[in-house]
N, C-alpha and C positions, 0 to 999 in steps of 0.2 A: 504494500500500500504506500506508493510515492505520490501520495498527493500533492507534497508543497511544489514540485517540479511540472504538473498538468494543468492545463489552462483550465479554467473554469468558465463553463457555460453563461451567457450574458441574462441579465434578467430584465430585459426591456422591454418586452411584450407586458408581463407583468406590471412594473410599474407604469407604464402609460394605460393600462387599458384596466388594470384592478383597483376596485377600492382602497383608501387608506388602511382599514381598518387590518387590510392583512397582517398577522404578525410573524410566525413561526418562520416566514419564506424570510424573513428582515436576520434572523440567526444563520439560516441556511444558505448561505448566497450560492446556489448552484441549482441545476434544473436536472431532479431523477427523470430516471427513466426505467429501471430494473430492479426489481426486486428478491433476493430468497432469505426465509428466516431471519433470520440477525442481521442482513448484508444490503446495502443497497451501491447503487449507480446509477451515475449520473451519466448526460447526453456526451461528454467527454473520455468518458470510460473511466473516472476515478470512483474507488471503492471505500465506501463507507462500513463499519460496524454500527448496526442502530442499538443503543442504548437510549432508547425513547418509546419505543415498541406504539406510537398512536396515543402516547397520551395516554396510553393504557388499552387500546382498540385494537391490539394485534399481540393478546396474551400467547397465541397461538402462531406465531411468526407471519412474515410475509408469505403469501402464497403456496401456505400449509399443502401440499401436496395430498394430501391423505382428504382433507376437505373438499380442497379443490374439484379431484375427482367429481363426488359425488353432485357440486354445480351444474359442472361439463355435462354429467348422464342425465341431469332433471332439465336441464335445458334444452339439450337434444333430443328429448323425449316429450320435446313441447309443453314442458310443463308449466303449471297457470304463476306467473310472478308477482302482480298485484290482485289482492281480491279482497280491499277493504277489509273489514272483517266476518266475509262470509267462510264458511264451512269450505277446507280444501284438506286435501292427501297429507301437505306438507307440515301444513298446521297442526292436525292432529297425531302427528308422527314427532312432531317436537314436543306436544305437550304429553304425550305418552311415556317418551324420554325422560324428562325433565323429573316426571313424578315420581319414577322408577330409580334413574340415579339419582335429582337429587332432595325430591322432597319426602318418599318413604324413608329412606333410610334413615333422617331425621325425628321421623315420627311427625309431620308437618301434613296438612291439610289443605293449606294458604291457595287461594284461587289466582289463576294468572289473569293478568290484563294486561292487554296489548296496546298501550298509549299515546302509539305514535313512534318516530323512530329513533330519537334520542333521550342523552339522561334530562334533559328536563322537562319533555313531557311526563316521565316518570314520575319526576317528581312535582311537578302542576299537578297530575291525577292522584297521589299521595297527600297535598296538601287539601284539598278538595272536602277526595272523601271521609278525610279526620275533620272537618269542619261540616260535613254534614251530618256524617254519625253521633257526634260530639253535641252540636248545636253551639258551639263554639269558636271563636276566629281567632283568639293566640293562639303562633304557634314559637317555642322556646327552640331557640336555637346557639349557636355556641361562638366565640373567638375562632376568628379564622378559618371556619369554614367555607367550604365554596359548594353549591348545590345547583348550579345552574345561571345562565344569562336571561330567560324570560321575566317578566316581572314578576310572580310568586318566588320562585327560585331565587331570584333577585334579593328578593327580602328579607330571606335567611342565608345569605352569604354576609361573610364578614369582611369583603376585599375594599375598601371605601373606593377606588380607582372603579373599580368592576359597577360598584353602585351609582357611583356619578353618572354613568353613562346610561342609566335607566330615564334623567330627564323628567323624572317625577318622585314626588315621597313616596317611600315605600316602606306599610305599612304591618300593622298586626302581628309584628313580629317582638319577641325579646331575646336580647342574647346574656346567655350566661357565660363563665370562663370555665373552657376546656378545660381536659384533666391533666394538671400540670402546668397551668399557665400563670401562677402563685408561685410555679417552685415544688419541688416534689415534697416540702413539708407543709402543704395547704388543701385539706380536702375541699375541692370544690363541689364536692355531692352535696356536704353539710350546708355549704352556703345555699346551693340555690334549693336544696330541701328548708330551710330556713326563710327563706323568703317567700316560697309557696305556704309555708305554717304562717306565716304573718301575715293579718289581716291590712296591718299598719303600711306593706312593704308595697302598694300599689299598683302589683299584680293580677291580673287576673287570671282564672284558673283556666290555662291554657287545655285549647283540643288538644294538641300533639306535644312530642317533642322529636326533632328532628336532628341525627345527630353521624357523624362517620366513624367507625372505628379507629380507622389512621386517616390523617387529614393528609391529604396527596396534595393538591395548590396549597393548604395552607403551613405549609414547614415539612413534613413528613412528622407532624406529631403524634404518635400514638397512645391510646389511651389503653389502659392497664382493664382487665377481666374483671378486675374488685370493681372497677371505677364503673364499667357499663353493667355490671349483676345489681351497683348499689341504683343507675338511672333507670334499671328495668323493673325495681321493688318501686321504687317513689313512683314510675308513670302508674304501676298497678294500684299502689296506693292509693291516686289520686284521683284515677279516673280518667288519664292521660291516655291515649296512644301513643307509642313506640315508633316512631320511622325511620329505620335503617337506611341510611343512603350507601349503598354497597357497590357506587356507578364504577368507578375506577379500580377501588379495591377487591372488587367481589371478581370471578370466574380464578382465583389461585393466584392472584397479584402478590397476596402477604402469605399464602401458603396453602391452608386449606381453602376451599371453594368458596365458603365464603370467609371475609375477614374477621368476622365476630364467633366464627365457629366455637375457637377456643374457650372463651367467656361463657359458653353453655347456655344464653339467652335465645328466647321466641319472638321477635318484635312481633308487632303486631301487622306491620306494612314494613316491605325491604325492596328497594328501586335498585331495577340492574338495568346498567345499558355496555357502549363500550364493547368487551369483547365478550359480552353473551352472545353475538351477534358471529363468532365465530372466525369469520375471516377477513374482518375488518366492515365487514356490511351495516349500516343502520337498521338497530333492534333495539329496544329498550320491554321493558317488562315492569309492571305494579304489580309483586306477590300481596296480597290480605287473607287475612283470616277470615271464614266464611261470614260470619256473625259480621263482620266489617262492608262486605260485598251487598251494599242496597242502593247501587246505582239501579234509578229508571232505565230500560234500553234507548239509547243514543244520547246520552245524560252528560257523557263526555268522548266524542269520535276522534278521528285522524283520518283522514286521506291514504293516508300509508302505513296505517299502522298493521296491515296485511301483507309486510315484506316476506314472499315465500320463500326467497332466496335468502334472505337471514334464518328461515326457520330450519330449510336442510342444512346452513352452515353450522346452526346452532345444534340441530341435531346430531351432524356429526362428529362436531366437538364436544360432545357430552363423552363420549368415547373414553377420553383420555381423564373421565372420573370413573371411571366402576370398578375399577382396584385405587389400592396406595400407592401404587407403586408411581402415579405422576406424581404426586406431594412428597411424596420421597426424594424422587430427581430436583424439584423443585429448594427442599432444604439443604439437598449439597451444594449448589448451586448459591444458594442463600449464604452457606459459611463463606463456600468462596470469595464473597463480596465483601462481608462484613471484615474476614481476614485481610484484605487488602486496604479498607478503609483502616483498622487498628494499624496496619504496617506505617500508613501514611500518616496517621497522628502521633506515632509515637515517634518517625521521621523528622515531622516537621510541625514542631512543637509553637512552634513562632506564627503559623498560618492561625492558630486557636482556635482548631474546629471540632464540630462537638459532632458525632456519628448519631443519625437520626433513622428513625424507618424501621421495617423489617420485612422479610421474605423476600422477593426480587423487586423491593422500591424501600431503597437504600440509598442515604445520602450525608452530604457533610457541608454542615451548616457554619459558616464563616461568620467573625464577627464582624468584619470590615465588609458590608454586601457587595460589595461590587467585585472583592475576589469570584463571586461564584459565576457571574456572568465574563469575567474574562476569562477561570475555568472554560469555561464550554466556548470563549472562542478560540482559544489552544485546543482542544482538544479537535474541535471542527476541521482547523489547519492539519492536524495528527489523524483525521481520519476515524476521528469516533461523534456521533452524535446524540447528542446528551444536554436537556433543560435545566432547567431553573426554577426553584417553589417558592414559596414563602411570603410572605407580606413584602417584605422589601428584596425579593428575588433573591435573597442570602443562601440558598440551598442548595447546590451542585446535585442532582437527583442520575440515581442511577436507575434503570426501567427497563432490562434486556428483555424480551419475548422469556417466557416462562421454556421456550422449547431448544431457547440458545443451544449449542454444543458446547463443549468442553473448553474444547480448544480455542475458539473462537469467542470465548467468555474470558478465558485468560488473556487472549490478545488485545480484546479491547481495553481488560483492568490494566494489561500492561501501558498503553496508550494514554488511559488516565492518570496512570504513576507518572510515566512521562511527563505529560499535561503540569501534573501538580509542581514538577520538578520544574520546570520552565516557570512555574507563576512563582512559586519560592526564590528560584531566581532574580524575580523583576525586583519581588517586594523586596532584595536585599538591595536590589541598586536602586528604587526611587526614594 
């Protein structure tokens, strides 16, 4: 991988003819063209390592072969692609799947809803239906969360940049502070249980509460098993619903299937989008619990929320859950990162980064934020590509496909040791 020595593709199609708002293309200055698993390239032939995997929408690598396939055969066999949400093959062959690996073995009942084809219809129809069933309109939501760009969504994100850009207040929401955002000697359970017990605290007793297990945009903070067992007693206590947003984290990002698996909790509502969808396609899903499910029919629709070709990708990425043996690969793969993160902190003491995340979305949180963004453009020049989280972008986020190889996981940590070694560098000469 000699990228610094290959020209790179111009981007001036794009900038004259795309909106401002594009951003990701503004890190990436080169124009793909190819993709496999972990690898891409560009219209020049320079090779890339993705350590980004889609923002989480390609848990399952670029142009999964195994999935793929079975596109190729549903499409040349004429099969139906859009069909709103009427009754098809495809559809009830993913939700057949779904129940068998992943919602019996849970012991779960939870009804799907097809909401449209990204995470924040998901969670639009999540917030919804806890404010109907409830008869209620707060909903508690947390520090530094991100849930989505639609106006509900909107609401319960903590990104103030992200909120400005909604152009109106945005309401009925409260935010409490995530678990850990005091300091690991501050329970935040007891606060905001505390301020639901007080009458005085100006609260109102919210429909939902709406919450991620590891926060992916907002730093890679994760919250501890004690932390979501004590917010799944107080929603039950209170008369709350539970809503798991599992968009990013969920299909085996942090390890098991879903990210909360560990913590042993039922929410009540759990929004997946991202790579349920399998091979990068838009799919998003609203799991509820039956007693939850009292939408009118067409109470809340989509145009597309009948994506068949997300449903045989998704079905045949269910595959790689009906043994252990993928969350297995997925935890070696996990040390591997984390081992090369400790190599680097204990290296390079002077950088001050603290190791955040876990399972394959892992990263290293700088105190100086703008390390993390010059991070990732040494690594882009090295041939590896790799974001940025956090409030003030302070996060270096590592994000390989869950299906990386070996080899080629090592090469890219090697590229980001590099990486680090070049930015350790600068900081010792500015």
């Amino acid at each position: 991988m000699d990228n610094q020595v290959m020209e790179k593709p111009k981007l001036t199609v794009f900038n004259n003819l795309e909106s401002e708002v594009r951003s990701y293309c503004r890190s990436f200055q080169t124009v793909f063209d190819k993709a496999r698993n972990a690898r891409l390239w560009d219209t020049q032939g320079n090779e890339y390592i993705d350590f980004f995997a889609g923002a989480g929408a390609l848990n399952y690598g670029h142009n999964n072969e195994k999935i793929r396939q079975k596109l190729v055969d549903y499409m040349m066999q004429d099969g139906v692609t859009h069909s709103l949400d009427m009754a098809t093959e495809a559809k009830e062959t993913f939700l057949t799947r779904f129940q068998e690996v992943i919602l019996k073995p849970r012991g779960w009942d939870h009804k799907v809803m097809f909401p449209g084809p990204t995470g924040t219809n998901a969670v639009e129809a999540a917030l919804k239906i806890a404010r109907k069933v409830t008869g209620r309109s707060t909903v508690l939501c947390f520090t530094n969360a991100f849930h989505g760009m639609s106006l509900g969504s909107l609401a319960v994100t903590g990104n103030s940049f992200k909120r400005q850009g909604a152009g109106v207040d945005l309401s009925h929401s409260v935010f409490m502070p995530y678990d850990g955002y005091f300091g690991d000697d501050v329970d935040t359970m007891a606060y905001m249980e505390k301020l639901l017990d007080d009458p005085g605290s100006g609260i109102p007793l919210p429909a939902a509460v709406i919450v991620e297990a590891v926060q992916g945009e907002g730093g890679l903070n994760a919250a501890s098993g004690e932390w979501l067992q004590k917010l799944a007693r107080i929603c039950k206590d209170k008369g709350m619903l539970l809503i798991l947003d599992d968009i990013q984290m969920g299909c085996g990002r942090t390890g098991p299937f879903f990210s909360f698996d560990d913590a042993g909790i039922e929410p009540d509502i759990i929004c997946l989008s991202k790579s349920i969808g399998g091979f990068g396609l838009p799919m998003a899903l609203t799991l509820m619990k039956p007693e939850i499910d009292i939408w009118e029919p067409g109470e809340h629709n989509g145009t597309f929320r009948g994506n068949n070709l997300g449903f045989v990708a998704a079905a045949a990425a269910l595959n790689y859950w009906e043994t252990e043996g993928f969350q297995l690969d997925i935890g070696i793969r996990e040390n591997q990162i984390r081992e090369s993160l400790d190599c680097i902190a204990k290296d390079y003491p002077q950088l001050s980064g603290e190791i955040r995340g876990r399972g394959l979305i892992q990263g290293f949180a700088f105190n100086k934020p703008e390390l993390a963004g010059r991070l990732s453009e040494i690594a882009f020049e090295q041939g590896l590509i790799m974001e940025t989280s956090g409030p003030h972008s302070e996060v270096a986020k590592l994000m390989p496909p869950l299906t990386i190889e070996m080899d080629t996981l090592e090469q890219g940590l090697g590229i980001f040791i590099n990486s680090v070694k070049q930015l350790a560098a600068e900081e010792r000469l500015s």
